[in-house]
C-alpha positions in Angstrom: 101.1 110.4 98.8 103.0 108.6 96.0 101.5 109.4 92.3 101.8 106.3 90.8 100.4 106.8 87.5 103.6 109.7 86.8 105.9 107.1 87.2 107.5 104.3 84.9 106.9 100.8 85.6 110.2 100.3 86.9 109.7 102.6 89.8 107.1 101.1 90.7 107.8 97.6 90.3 110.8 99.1 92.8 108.5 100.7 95.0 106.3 97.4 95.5 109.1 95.3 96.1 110.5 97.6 98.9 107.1 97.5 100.7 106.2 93.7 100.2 110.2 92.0 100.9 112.2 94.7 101.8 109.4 95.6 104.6 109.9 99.3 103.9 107.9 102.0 106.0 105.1 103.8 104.1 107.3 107.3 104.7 110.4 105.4 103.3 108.5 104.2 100.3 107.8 108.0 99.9 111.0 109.2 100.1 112.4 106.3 97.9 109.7 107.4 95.3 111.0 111.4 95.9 114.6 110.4 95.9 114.1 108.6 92.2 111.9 111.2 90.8 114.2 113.9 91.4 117.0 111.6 90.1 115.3 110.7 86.8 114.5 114.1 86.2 117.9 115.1 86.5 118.7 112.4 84.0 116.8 113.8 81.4 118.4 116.9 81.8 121.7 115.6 81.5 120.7 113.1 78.9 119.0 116.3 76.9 115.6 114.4 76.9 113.6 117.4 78.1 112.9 121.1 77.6 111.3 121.9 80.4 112.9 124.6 82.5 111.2 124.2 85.5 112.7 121.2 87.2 109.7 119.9 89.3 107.6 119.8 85.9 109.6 117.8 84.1 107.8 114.3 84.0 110.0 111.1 84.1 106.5 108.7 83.6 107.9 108.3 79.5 111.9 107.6 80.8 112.8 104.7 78.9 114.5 101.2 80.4 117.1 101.8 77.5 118.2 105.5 78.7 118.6 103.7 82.3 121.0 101.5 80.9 123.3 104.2 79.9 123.7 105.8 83.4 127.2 105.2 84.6 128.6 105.9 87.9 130.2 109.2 86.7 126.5 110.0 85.6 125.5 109.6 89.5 128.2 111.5 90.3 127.3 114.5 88.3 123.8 114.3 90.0 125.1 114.5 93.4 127.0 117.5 91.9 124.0 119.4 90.9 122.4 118.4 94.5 125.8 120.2 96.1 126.0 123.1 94.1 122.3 123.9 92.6 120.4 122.7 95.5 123.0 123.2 98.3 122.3 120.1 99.2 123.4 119.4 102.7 125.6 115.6 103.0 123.6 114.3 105.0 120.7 114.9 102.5 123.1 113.6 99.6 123.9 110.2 101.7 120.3 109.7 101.9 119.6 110.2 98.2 122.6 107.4 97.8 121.2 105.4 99.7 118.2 105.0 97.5 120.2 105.2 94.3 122.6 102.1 95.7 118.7 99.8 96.9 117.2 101.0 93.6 120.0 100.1 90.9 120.7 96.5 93.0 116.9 95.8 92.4 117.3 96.1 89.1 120.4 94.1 88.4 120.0 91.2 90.8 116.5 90.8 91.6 114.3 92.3 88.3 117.1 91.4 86.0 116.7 94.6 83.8 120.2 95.8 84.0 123.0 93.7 83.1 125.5 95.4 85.6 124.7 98.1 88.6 126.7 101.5 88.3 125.7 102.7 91.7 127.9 99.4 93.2 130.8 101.6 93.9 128.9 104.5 94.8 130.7 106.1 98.0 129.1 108.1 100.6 129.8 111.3 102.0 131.6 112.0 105.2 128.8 113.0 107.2 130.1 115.8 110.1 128.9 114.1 113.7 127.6 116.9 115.6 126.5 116.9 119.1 122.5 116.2 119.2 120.9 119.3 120.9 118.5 118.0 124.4 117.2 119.7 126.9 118.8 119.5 130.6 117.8 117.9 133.2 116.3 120.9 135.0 115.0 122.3 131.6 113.1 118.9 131.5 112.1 118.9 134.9 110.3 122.3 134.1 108.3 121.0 131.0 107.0 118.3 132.8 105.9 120.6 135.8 104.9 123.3 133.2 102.5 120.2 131.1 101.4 119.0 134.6 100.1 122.4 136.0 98.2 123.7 133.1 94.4 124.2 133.5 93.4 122.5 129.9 90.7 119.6 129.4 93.7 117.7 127.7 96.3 118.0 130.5 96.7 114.4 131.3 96.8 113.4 127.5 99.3 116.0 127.2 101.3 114.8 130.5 101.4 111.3 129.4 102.9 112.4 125.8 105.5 114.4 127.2 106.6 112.3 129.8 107.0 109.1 127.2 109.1 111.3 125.1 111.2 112.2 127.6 111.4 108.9 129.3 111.4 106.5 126.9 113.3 108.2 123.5 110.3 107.8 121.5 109.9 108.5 117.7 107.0 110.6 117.0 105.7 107.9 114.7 106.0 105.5 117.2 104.0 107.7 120.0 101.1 108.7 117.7 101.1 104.8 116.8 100.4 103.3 120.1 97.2 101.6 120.9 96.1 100.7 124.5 96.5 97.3 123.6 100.0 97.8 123.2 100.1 98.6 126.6 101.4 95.8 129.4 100.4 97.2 132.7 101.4 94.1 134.4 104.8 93.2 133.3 105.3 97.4 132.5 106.0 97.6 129.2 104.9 98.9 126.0 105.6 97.5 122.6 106.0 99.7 119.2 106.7 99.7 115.2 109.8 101.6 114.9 111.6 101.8 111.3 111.7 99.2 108.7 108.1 98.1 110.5 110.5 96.5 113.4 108.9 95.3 116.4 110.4 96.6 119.9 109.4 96.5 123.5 110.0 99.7 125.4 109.6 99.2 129.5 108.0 101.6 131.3 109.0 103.3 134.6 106.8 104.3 137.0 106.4 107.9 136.2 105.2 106.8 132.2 102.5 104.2 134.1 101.1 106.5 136.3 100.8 109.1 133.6 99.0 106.3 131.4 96.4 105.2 133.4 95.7 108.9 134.6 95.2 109.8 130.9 93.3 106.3 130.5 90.6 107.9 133.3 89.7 110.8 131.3 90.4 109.5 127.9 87.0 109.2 125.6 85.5 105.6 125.6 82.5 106.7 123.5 82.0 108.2 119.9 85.8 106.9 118.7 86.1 107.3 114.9 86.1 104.1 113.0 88.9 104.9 110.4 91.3 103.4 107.9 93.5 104.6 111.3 92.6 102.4 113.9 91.4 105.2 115.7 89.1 103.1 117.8 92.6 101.1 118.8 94.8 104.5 119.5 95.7 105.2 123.3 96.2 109.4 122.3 92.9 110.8 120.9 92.4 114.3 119.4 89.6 116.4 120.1 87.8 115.3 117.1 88.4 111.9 118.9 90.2 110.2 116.3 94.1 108.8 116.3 96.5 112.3 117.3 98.2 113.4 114.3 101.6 114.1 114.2 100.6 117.6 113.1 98.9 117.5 116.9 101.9 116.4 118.5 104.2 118.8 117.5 102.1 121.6 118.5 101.2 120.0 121.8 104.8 119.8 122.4 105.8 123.4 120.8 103.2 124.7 123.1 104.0 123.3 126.2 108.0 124.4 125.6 107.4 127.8 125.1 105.1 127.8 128.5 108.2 126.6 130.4 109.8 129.2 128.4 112.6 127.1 126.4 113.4 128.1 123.0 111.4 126.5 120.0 113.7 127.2 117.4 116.4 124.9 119.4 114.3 122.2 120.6 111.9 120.0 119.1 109.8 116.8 119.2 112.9 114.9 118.2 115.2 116.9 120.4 113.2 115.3 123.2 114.1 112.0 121.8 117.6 112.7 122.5 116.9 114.2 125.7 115.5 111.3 127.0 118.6 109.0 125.1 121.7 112.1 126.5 119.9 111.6 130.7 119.4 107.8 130.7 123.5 108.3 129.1 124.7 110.5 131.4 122.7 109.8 134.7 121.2 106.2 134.2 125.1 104.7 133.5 123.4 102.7 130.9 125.2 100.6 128.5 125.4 101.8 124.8 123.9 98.6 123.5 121.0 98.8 125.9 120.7 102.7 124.8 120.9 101.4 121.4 118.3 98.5 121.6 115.9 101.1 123.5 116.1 103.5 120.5 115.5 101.3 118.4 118.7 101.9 116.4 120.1 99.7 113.4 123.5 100.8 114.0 125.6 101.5 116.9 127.3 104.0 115.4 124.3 106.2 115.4 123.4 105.6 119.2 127.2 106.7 119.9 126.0 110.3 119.0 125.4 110.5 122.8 128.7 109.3 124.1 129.6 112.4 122.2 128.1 114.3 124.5 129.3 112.9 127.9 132.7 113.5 126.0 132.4 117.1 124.9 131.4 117.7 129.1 134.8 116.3 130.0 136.2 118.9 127.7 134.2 121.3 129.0 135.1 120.4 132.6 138.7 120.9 131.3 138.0 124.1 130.6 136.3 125.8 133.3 139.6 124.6 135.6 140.2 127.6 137.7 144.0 127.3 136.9 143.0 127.0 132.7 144.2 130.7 132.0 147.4 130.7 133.8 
């Protein structure tokens, strides 16, 4: 929930204009409006506007357009300093703050015309280490969906039906607690969803993710559906409370049904069965990476090559286990 009212005009005018042309996601509003708070606070530190001690106290609703006009690049840089070295801030957690920084200061010089030149327009980002997504296996998937499919609980087939979309289609969990039945095309099998940046995708369904749907459809409550500022009455996965699943809901479902099949829950995760279902369609399905990548929903391709990774690290691995290796 973005506070409004604790920030200056400027953030928000930023805000608005990343949700009304930019056509920014409610979550990447908030982490736009995060990103910025924690970087005007450190401005007033490093300005000496503040003597507040606690960092998340210090309030940045009275920072002035004419103290934003003196940050300079090497100003940035000493924020993305503290974020290293105070915070520990992870690079990948740094790119993301630049990110913002880079939208936020081009706003202001090109399109609201408060700044006469933008500081952040030679901000670089980090190298960002590519590591090798963790997925289940194909046997370890096998067993969830037997383990979901076998278990004696008045939600099995709404249970059934989310696991096997995550691990067939590569689902976001935004995008899975998002669908509505109306979204659903059992004739032509396919499913549409609102992936980042509000993007429109269609997602086609195999046989195993129809037959779970309309099992869950044959069970699923018709009567006494919330009527909500969630659609709820729309939403194909209901909770008990029959309203629109949370994501909250989801998690646990799927943290549940892992630890049945006895896989490890510190190592795997709803998004980890995202890129299960991306590494088997990879490895198994021969799929091209541009289909992977349009299935994913992926801007860039360079973030759908993740899973090449993969398929390469088990040719090294193959070299390895040669018989004639230690000779």
């Amino acid at each position: 929930m973005i506070n409004a009212d604790q920030n200056p005009e400027f953030v928000n005018s930023f805000l608005d204009y990343s949700i009304t042309i930019l056509n920014k996601s409610p979550n990447s509003v908030k982490e736009y409006n995060y990103d910025l708070n924690a970087f005007l606070r450190y401005m007033k530190i490093h300005f000496k506007l503040t003597n507040e001690t606690d960092f998340n106290n210090i309030s940045i609703k009275d920072f002035s357009l004419d103290t934003l006009k003196k940050i300079t690049l090497n100003d940035i840089h000493a924020f993305l300093s503290y974020l290293a070295l105070n915070q520990k801030a992870k690079p990948a957690t740094r790119a993301r703050k630049i990110s913002t920084i880079r939208i936020f200061f081009s706003y202001l010089s090109q399109k609201a015309n408060l700044l006469e030149s933008n500081p952040a327009q030679n901000l670089e980002t980090p190298k960002l280490d590519k590591r090798i997504p963790k997925y289940l296996s194909l046997d370890d998937s096998k067993k969830l969906l037997n383990v979901t499919a076998d278990e004696n609980d008045e939600n099995k087939e709404r249970d059934l039906a989310i696991i096997t979309l995550f691990l067939n289609c590569g689902l976001r969990l935004s995008e899975l607690v998002g669908i509505n039945v109306s979204n659903i095309d059992f004739n032509e099998c396919k499913l549409t969803v609102i992936g980042k940046g509000n993007k429109e995708r269609t997602i086609y369904l195999n046989k195993a993710c129809i037959n779970s749907i309309k099992n869950y459809l044959l069970v699923r409550p018709t009567e006494g559906i919330k009527i909500d500022s969630k659609a709820s009455n729309k939403a194909l996965f209901l909770s008990k409370r029959k309203e629109r699943i949370s994501n909250r809901t989801v998690q646990y479902i799927v943290e549940r049904e892992l630890q049945k099949a006895g896989l490890d829950t510190s190592k795997y995760s709803t998004h980890k069965l995202r890129h299960t279902a991306a590494t088997l369609m990879y490895q198994y399905g021969n799929v091209d990476i541009r289909a992977l990548q349009e299935l994913l929903g992926h801007e860039s391709i360079s973030t759908t090559e993740i899973y090449t990774h993969v398929s390469n690290e088990q040719v090294r691995n193959a070299v390895e286990v040669n018989p004639l290796a230690n000779l």
